[in-house]
Backbone as XML, in Angstrom:
<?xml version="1.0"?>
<chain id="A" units="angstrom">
  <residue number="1" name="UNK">
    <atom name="N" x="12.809" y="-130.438" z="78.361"/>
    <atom name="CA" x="13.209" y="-129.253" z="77.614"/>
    <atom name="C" x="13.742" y="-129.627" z="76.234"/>
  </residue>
  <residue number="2" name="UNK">
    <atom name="N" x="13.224" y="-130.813" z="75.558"/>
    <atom name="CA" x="14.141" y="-131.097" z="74.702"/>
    <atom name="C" x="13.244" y="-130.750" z="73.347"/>
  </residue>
  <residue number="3" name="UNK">
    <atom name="N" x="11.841" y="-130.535" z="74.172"/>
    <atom name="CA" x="11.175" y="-129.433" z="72.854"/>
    <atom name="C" x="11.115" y="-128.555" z="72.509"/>
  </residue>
  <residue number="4" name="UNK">
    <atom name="N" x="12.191" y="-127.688" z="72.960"/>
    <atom name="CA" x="12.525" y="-125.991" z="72.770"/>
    <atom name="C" x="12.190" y="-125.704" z="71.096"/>
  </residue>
  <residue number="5" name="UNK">
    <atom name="N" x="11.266" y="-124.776" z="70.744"/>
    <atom name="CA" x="11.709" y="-124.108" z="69.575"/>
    <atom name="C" x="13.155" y="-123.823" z="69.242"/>
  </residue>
  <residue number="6" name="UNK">
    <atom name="N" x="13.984" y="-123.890" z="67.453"/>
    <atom name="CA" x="14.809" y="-123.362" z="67.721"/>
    <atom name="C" x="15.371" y="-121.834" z="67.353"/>
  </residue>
  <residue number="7" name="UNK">
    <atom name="N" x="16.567" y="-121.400" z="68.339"/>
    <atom name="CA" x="17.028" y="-119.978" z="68.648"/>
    <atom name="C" x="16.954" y="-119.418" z="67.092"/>
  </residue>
  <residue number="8" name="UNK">
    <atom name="N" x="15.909" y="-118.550" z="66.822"/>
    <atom name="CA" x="16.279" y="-117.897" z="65.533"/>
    <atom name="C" x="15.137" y="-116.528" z="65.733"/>
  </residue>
  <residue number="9" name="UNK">
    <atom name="N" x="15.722" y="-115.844" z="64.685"/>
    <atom name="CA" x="14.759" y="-114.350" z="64.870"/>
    <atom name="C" x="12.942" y="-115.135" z="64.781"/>
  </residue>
  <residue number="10" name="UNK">
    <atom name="N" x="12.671" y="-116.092" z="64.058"/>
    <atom name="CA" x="10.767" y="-116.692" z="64.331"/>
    <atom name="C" x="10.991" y="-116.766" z="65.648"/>
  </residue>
  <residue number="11" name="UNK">
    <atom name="N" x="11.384" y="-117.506" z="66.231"/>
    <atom name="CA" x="11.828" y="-117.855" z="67.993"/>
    <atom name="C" x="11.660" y="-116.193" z="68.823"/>
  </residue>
  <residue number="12" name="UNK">
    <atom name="N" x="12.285" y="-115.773" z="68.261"/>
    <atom name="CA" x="12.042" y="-114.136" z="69.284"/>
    <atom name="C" x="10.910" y="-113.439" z="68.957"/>
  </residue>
  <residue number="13" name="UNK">
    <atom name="N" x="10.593" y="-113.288" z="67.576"/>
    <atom name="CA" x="9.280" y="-112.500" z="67.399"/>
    <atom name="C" x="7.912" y="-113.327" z="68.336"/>
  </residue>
  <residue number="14" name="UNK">
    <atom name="N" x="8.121" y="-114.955" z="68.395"/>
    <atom name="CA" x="7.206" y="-115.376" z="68.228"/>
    <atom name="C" x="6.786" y="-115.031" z="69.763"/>
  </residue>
  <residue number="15" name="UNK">
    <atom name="N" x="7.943" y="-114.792" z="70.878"/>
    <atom name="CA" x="8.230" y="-114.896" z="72.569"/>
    <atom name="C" x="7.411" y="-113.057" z="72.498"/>
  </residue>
  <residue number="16" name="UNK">
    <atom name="N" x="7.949" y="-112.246" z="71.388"/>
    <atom name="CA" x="7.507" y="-110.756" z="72.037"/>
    <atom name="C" x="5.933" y="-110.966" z="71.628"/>
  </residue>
  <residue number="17" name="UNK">
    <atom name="N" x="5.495" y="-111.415" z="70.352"/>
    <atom name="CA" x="4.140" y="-111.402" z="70.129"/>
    <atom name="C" x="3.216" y="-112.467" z="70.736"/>
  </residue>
  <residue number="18" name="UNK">
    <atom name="N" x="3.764" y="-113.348" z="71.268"/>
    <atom name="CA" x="2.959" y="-114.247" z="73.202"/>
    <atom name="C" x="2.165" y="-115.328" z="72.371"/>
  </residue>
  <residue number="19" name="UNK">
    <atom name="N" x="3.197" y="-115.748" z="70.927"/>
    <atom name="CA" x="2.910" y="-117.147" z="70.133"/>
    <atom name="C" x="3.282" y="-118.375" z="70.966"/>
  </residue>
  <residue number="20" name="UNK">
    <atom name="N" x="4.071" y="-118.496" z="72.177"/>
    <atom name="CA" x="5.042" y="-118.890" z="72.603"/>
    <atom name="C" x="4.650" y="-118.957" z="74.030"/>
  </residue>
  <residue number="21" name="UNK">
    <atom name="N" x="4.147" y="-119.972" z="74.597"/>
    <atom name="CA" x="3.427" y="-119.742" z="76.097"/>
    <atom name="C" x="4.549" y="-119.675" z="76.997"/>
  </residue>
  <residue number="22" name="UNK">
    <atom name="N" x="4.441" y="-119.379" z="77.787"/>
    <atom name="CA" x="5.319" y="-118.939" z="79.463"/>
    <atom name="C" x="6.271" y="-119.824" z="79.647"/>
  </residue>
  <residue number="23" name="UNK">
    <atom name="N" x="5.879" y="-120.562" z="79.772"/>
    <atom name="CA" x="6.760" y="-121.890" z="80.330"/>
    <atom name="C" x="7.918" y="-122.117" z="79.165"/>
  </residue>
  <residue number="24" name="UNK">
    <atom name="N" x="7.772" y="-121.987" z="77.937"/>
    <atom name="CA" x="8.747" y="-122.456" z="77.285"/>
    <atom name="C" x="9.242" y="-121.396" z="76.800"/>
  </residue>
  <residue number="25" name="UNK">
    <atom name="N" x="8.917" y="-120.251" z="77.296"/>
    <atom name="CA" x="10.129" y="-118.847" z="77.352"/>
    <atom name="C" x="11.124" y="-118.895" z="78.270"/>
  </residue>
  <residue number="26" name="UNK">
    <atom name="N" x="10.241" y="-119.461" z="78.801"/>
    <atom name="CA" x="11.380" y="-119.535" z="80.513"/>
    <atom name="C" x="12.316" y="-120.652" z="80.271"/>
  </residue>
  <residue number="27" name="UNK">
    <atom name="N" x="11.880" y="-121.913" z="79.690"/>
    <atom name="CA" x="12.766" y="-122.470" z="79.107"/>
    <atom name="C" x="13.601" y="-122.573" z="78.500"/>
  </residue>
  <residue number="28" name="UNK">
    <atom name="N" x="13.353" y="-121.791" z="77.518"/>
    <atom name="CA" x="14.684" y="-121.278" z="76.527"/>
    <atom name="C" x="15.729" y="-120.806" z="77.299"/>
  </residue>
  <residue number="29" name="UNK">
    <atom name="N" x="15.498" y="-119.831" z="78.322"/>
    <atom name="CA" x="16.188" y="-119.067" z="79.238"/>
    <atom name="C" x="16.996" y="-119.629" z="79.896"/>
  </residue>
  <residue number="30" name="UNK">
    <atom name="N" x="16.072" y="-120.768" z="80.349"/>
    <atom name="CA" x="17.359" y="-121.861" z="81.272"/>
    <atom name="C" x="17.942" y="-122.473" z="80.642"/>
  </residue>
  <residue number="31" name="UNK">
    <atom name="N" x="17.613" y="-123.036" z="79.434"/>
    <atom name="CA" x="18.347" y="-123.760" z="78.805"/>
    <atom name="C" x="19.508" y="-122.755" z="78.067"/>
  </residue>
  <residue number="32" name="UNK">
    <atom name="N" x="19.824" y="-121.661" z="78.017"/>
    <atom name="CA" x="20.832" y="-120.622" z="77.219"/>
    <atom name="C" x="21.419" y="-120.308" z="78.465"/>
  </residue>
  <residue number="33" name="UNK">
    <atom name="N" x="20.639" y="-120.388" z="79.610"/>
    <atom name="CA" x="22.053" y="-120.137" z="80.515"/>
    <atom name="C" x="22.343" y="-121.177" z="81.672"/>
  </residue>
  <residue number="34" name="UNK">
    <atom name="N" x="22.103" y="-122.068" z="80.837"/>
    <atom name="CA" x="23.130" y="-123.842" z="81.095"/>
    <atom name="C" x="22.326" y="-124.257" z="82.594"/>
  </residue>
  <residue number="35" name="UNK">
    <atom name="N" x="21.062" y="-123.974" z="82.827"/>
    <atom name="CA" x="20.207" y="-124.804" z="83.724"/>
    <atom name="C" x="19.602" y="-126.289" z="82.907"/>
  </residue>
  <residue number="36" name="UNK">
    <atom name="N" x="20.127" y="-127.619" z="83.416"/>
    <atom name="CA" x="19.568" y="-128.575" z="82.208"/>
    <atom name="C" x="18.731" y="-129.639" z="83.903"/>
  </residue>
  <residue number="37" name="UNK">
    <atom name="N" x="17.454" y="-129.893" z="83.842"/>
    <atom name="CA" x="17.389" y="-131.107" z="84.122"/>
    <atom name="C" x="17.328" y="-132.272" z="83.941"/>
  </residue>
  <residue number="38" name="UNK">
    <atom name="N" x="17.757" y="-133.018" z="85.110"/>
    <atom name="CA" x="17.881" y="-134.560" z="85.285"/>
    <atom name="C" x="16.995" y="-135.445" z="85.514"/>
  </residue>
  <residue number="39" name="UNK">
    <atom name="N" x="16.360" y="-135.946" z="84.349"/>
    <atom name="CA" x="14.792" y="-136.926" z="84.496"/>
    <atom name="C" x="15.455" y="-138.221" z="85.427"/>
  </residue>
  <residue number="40" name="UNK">
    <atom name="N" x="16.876" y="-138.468" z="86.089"/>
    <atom name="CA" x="17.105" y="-139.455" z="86.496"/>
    <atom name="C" x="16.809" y="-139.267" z="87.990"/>
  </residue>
  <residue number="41" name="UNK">
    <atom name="N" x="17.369" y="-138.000" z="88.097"/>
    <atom name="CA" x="17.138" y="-137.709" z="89.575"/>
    <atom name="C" x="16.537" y="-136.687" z="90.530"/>
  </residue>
  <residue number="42" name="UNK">
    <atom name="N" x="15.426" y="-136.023" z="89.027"/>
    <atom name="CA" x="14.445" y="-135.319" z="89.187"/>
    <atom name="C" x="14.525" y="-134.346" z="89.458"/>
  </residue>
  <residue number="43" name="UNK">
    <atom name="N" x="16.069" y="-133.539" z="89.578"/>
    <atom name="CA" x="16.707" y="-132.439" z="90.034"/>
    <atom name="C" x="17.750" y="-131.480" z="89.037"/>
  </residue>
  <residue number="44" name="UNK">
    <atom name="N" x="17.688" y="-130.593" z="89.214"/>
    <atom name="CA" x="18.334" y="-129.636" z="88.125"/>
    <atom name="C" x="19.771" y="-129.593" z="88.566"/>
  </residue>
  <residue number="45" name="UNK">
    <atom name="N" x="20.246" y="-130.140" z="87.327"/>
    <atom name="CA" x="22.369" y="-129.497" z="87.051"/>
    <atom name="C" x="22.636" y="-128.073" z="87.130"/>
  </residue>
  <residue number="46" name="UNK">
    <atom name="N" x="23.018" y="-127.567" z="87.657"/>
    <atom name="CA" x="23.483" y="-126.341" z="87.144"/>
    <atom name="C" x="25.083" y="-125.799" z="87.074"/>
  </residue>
  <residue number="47" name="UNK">
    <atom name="N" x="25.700" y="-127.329" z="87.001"/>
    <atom name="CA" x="26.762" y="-127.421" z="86.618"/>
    <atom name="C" x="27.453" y="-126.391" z="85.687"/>
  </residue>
  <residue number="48" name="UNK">
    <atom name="N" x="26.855" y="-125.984" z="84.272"/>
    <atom name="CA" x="26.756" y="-125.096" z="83.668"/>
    <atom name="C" x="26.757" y="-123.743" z="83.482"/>
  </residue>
  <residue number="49" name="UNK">
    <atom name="N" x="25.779" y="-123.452" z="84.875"/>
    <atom name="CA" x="25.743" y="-122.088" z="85.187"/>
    <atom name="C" x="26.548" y="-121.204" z="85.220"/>
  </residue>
  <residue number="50" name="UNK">
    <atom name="N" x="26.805" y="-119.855" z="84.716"/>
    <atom name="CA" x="27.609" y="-118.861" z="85.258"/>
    <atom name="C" x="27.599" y="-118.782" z="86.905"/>
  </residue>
  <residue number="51" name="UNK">
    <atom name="N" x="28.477" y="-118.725" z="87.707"/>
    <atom name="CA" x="28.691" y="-118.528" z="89.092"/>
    <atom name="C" x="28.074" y="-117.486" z="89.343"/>
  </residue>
  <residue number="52" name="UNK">
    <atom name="N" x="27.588" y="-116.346" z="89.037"/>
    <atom name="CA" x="26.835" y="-115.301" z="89.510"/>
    <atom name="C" x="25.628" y="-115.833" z="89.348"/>
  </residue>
  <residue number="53" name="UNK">
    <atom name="N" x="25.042" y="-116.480" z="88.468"/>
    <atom name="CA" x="23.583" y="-116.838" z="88.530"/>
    <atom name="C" x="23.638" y="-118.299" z="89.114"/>
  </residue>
  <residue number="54" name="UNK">
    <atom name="N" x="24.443" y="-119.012" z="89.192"/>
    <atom name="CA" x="24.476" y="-120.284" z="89.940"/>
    <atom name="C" x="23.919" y="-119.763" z="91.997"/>
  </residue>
  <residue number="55" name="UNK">
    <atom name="N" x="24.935" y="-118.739" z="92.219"/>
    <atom name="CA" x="25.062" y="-118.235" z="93.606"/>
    <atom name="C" x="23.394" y="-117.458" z="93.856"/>
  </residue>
  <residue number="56" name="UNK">
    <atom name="N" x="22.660" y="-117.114" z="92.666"/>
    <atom name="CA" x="21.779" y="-116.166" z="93.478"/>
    <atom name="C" x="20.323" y="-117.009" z="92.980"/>
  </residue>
  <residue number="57" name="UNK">
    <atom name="N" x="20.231" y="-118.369" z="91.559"/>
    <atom name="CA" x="19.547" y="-118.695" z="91.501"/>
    <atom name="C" x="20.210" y="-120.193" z="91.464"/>
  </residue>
  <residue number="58" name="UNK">
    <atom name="N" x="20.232" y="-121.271" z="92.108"/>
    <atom name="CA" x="20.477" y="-122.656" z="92.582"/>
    <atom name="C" x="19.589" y="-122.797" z="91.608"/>
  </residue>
  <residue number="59" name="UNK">
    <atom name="N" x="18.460" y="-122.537" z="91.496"/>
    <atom name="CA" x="17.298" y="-123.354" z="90.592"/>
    <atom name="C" x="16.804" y="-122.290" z="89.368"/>
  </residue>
  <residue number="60" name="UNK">
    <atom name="N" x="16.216" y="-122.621" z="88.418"/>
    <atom name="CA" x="15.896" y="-121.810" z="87.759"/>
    <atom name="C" x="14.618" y="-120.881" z="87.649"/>
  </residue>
  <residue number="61" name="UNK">
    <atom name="N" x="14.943" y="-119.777" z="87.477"/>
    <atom name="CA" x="13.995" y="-118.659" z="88.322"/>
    <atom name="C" x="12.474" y="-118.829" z="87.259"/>
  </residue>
  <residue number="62" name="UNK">
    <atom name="N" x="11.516" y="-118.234" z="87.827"/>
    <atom name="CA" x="10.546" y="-117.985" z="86.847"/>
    <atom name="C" x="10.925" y="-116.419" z="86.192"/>
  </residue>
  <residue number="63" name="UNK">
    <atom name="N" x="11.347" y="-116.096" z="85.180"/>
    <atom name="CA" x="11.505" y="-114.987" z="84.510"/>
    <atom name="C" x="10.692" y="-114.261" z="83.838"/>
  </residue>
  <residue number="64" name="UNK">
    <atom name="N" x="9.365" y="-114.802" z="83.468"/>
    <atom name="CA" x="7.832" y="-114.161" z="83.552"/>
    <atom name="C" x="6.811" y="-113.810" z="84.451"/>
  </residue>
  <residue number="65" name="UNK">
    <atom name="N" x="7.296" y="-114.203" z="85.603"/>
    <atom name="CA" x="6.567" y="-114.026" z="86.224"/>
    <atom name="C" x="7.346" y="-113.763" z="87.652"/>
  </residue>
  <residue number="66" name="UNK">
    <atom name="N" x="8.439" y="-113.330" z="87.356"/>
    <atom name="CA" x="8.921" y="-112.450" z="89.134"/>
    <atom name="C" x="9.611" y="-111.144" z="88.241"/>
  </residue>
  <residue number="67" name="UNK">
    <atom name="N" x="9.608" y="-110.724" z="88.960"/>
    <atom name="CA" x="10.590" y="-109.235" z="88.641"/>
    <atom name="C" x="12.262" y="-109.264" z="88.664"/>
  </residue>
  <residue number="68" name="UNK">
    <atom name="N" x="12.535" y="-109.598" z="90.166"/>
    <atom name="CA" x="13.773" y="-109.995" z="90.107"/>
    <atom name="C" x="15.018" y="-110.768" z="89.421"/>
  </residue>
  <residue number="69" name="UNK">
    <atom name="N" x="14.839" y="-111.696" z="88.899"/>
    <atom name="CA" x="14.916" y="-112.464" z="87.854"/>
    <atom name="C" x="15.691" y="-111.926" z="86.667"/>
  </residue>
  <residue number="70" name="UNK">
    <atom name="N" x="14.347" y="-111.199" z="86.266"/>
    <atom name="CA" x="14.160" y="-110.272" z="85.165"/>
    <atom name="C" x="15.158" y="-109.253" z="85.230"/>
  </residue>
  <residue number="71" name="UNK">
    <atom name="N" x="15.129" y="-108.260" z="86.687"/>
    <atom name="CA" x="15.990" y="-107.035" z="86.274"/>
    <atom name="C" x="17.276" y="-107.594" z="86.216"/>
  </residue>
  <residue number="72" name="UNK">
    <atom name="N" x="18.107" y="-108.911" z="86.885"/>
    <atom name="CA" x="19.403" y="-109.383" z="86.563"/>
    <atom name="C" x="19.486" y="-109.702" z="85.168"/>
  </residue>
  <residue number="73" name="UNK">
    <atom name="N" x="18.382" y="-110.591" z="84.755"/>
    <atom name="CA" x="18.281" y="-110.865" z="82.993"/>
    <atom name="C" x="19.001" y="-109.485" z="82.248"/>
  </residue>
  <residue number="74" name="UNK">
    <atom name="N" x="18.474" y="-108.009" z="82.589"/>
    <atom name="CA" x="18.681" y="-106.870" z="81.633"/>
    <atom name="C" x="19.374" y="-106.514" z="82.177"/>
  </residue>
  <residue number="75" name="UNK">
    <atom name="N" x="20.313" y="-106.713" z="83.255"/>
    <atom name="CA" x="21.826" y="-106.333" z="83.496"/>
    <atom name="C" x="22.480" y="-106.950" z="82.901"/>
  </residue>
  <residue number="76" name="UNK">
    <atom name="N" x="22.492" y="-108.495" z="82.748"/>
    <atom name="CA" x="23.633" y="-108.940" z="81.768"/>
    <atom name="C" x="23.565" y="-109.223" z="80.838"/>
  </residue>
  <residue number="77" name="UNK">
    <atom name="N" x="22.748" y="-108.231" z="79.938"/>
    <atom name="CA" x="23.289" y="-108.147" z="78.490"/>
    <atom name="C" x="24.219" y="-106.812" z="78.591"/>
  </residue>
  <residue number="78" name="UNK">
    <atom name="N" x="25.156" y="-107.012" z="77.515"/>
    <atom name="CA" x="25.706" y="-106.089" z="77.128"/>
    <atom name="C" x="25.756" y="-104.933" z="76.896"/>
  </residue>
  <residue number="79" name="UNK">
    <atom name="N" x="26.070" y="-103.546" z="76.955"/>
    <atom name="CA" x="25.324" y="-102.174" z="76.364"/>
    <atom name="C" x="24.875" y="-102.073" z="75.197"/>
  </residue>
  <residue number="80" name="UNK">
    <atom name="N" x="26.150" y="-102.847" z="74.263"/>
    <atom name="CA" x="26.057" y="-102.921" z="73.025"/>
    <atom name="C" x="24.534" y="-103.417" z="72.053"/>
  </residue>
  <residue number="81" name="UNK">
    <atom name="N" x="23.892" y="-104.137" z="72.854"/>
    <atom name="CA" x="23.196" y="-105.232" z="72.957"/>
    <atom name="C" x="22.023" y="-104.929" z="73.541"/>
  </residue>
  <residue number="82" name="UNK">
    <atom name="N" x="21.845" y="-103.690" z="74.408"/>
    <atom name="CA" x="20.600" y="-103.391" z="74.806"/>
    <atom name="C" x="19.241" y="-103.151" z="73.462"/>
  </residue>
  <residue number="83" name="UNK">
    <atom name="N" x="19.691" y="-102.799" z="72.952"/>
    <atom name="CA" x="18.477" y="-102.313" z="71.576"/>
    <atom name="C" x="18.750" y="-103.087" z="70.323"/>
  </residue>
  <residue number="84" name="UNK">
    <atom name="N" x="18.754" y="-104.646" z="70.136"/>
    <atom name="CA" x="18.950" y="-105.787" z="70.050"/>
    <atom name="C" x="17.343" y="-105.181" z="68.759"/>
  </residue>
  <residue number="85" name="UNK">
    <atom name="N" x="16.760" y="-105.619" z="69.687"/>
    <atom name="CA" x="15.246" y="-106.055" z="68.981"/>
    <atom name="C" x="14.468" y="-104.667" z="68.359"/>
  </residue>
  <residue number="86" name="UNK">
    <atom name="N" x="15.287" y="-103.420" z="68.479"/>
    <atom name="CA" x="15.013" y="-102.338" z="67.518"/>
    <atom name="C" x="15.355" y="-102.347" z="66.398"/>
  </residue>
  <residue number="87" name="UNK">
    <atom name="N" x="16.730" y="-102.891" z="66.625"/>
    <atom name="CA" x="17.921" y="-102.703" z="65.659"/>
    <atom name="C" x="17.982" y="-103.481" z="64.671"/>
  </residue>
  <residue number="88" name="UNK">
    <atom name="N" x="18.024" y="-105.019" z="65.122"/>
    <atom name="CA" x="18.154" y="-106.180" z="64.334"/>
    <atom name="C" x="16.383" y="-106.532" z="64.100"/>
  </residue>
  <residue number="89" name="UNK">
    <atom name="N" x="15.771" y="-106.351" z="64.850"/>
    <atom name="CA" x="14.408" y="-106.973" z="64.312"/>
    <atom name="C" x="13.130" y="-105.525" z="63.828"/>
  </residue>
  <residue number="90" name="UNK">
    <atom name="N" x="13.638" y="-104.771" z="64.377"/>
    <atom name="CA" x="12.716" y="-103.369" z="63.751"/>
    <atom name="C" x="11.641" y="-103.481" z="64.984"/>
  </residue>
  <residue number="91" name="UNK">
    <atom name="N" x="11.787" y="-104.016" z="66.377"/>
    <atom name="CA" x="10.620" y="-103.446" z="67.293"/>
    <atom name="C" x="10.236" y="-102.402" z="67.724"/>
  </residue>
  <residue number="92" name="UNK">
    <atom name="N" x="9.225" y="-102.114" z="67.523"/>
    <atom name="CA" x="9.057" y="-100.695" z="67.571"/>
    <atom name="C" x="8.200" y="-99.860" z="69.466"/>
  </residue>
  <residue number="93" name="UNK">
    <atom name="N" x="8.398" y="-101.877" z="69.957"/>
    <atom name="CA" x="7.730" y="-101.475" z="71.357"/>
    <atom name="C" x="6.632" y="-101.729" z="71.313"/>
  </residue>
  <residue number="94" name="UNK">
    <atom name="N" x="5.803" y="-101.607" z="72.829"/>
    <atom name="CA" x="4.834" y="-102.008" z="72.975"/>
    <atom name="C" x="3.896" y="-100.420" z="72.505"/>
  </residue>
  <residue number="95" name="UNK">
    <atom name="N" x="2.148" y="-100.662" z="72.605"/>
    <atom name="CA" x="1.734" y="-99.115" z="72.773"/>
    <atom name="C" x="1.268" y="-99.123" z="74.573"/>
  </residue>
  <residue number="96" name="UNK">
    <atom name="N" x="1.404" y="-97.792" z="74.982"/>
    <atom name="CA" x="0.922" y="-97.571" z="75.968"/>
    <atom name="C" x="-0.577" y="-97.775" z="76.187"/>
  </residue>
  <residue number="97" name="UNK">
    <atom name="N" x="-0.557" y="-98.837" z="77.541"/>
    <atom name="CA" x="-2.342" y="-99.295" z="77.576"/>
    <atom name="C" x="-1.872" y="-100.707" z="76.992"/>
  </residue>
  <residue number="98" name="UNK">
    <atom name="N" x="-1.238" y="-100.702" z="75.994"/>
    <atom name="CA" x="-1.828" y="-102.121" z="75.683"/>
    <atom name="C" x="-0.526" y="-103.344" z="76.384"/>
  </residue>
  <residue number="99" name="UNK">
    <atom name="N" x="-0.127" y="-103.021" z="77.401"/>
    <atom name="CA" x="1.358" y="-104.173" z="77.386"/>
    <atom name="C" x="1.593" y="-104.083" z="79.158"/>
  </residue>
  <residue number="100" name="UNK">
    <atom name="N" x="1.760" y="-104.642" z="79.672"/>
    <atom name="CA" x="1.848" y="-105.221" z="81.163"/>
    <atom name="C" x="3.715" y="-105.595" z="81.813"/>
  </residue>
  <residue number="101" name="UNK">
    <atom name="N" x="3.216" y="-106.265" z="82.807"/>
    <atom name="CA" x="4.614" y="-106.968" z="83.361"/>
    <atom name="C" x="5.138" y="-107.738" z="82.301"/>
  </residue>
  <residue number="102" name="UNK">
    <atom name="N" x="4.236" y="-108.404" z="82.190"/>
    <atom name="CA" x="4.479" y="-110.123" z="81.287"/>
    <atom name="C" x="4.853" y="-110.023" z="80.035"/>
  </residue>
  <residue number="103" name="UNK">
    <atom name="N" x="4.365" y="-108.857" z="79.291"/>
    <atom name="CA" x="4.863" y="-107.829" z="77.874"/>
    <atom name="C" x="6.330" y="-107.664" z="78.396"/>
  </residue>
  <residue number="104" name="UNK">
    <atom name="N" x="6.396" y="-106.981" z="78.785"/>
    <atom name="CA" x="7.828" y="-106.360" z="79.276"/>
    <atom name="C" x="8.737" y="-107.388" z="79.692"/>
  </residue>
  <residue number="105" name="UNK">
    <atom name="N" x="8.582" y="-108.268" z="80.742"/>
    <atom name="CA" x="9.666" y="-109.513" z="80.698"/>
    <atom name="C" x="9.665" y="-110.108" z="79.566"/>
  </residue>
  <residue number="106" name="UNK">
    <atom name="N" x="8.773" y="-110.397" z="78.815"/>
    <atom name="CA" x="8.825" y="-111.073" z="77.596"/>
    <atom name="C" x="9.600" y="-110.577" z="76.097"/>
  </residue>
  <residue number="107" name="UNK">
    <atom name="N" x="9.589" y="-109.047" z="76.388"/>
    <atom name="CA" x="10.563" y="-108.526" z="75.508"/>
    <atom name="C" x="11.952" y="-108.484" z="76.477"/>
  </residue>
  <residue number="108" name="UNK">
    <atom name="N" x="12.468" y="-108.295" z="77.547"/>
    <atom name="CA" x="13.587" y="-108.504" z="78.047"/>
    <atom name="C" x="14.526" y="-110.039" z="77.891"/>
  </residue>
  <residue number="109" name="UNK">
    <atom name="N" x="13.205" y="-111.185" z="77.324"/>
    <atom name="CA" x="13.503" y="-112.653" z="77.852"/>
    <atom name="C" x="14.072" y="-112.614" z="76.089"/>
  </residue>
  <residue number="110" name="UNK">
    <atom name="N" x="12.963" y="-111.814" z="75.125"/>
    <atom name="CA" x="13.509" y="-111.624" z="74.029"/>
    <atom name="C" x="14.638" y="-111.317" z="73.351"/>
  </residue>
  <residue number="111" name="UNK">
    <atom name="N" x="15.040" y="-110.071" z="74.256"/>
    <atom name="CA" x="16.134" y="-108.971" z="73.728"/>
    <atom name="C" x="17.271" y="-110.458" z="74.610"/>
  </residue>
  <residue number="112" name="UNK">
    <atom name="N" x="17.530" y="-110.752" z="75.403"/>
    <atom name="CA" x="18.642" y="-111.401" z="75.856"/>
    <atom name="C" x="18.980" y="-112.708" z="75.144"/>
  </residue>
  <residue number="113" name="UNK">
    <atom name="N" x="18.177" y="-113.342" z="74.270"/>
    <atom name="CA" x="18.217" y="-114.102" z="73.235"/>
    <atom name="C" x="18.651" y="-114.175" z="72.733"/>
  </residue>
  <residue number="114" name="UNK">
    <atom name="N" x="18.360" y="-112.731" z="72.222"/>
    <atom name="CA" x="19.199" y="-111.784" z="70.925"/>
    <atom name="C" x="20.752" y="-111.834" z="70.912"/>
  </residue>
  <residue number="115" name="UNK">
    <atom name="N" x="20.759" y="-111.440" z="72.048"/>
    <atom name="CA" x="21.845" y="-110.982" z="72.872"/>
    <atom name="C" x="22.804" y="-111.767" z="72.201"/>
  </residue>
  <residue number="116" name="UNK">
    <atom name="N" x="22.096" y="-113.285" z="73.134"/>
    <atom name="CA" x="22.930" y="-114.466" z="73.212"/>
    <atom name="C" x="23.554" y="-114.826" z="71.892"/>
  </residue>
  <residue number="117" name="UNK">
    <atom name="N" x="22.642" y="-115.111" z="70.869"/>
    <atom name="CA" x="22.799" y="-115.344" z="69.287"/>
    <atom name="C" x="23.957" y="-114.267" z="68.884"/>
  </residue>
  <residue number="118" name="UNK">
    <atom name="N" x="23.796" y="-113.049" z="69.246"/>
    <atom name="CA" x="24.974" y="-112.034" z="68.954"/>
    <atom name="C" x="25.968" y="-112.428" z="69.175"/>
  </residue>
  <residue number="119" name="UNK">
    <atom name="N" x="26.264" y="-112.696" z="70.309"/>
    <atom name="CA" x="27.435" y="-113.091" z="71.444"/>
    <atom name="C" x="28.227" y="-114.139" z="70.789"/>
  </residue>
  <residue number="120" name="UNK">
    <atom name="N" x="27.358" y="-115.254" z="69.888"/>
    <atom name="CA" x="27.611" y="-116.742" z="69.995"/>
    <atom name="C" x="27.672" y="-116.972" z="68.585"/>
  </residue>
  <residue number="121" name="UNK">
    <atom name="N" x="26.953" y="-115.960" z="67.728"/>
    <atom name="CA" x="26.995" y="-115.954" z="66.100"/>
    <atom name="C" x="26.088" y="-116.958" z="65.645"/>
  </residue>
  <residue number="122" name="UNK">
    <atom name="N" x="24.962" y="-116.617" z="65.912"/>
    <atom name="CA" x="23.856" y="-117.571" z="66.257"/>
    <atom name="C" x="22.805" y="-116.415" z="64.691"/>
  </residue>
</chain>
């Protein structure tokens, strides 16, 4: 994970417009909420973790590709913080017909980014 793009508004546009393949969305994800692995012992720290996501994900979830995941992802952002990527980046959404699951987690994996950078003064 130590090739993460870094956290900046290119970084989010690039995750909603799917510049940015799967795997290293999901990465970002774990890596912002303190999942790091251990090339020594081939197993993930999650030392880091918040205790609510430590207790319900031990390992780090796929967030593109399960649902569940996902709807905890858009519970813990903030209220304040929900319309992140309207507000601060001008998204105007997907169009109907053209945008799926993987659209939609991918703007949720987005907006919590956002979030984070808000949160952190990023």
């Amino acid at each position: 994970m130590s090739n993460l793009p870094p956290l900046n508004t290119d970084t989010i546009w690039s995750i909603v417009k799917e510049e940015i393949d799967t795997q290293t969305v999901n990465q970002l994800l774990w890596y912002y909420l303190g999942y790091r692995y251990d090339e020594a012992t081939g197993k993930w720290d999650n030392s880091a973790v918040a205790d609510d996501w430590k207790s319900e994900y031990p390992n780090p979830p796929d967030f593109i590709g399960c649902r569940p995941p996902t709807v905890k992802l858009t519970r813990s952002i903030p209220q304040e913080n929900k319309q992140l990527l309207k507000q601060k980046l001008g998204f105007k959404g997907y169009k109907i017909g053209e945008f799926g699951p993987e659209q939609t987690r991918r703007a949720t994996a987005a907006n919590w980014l956002l979030s984070y950078m808000e949160i952190n003064g990023n």
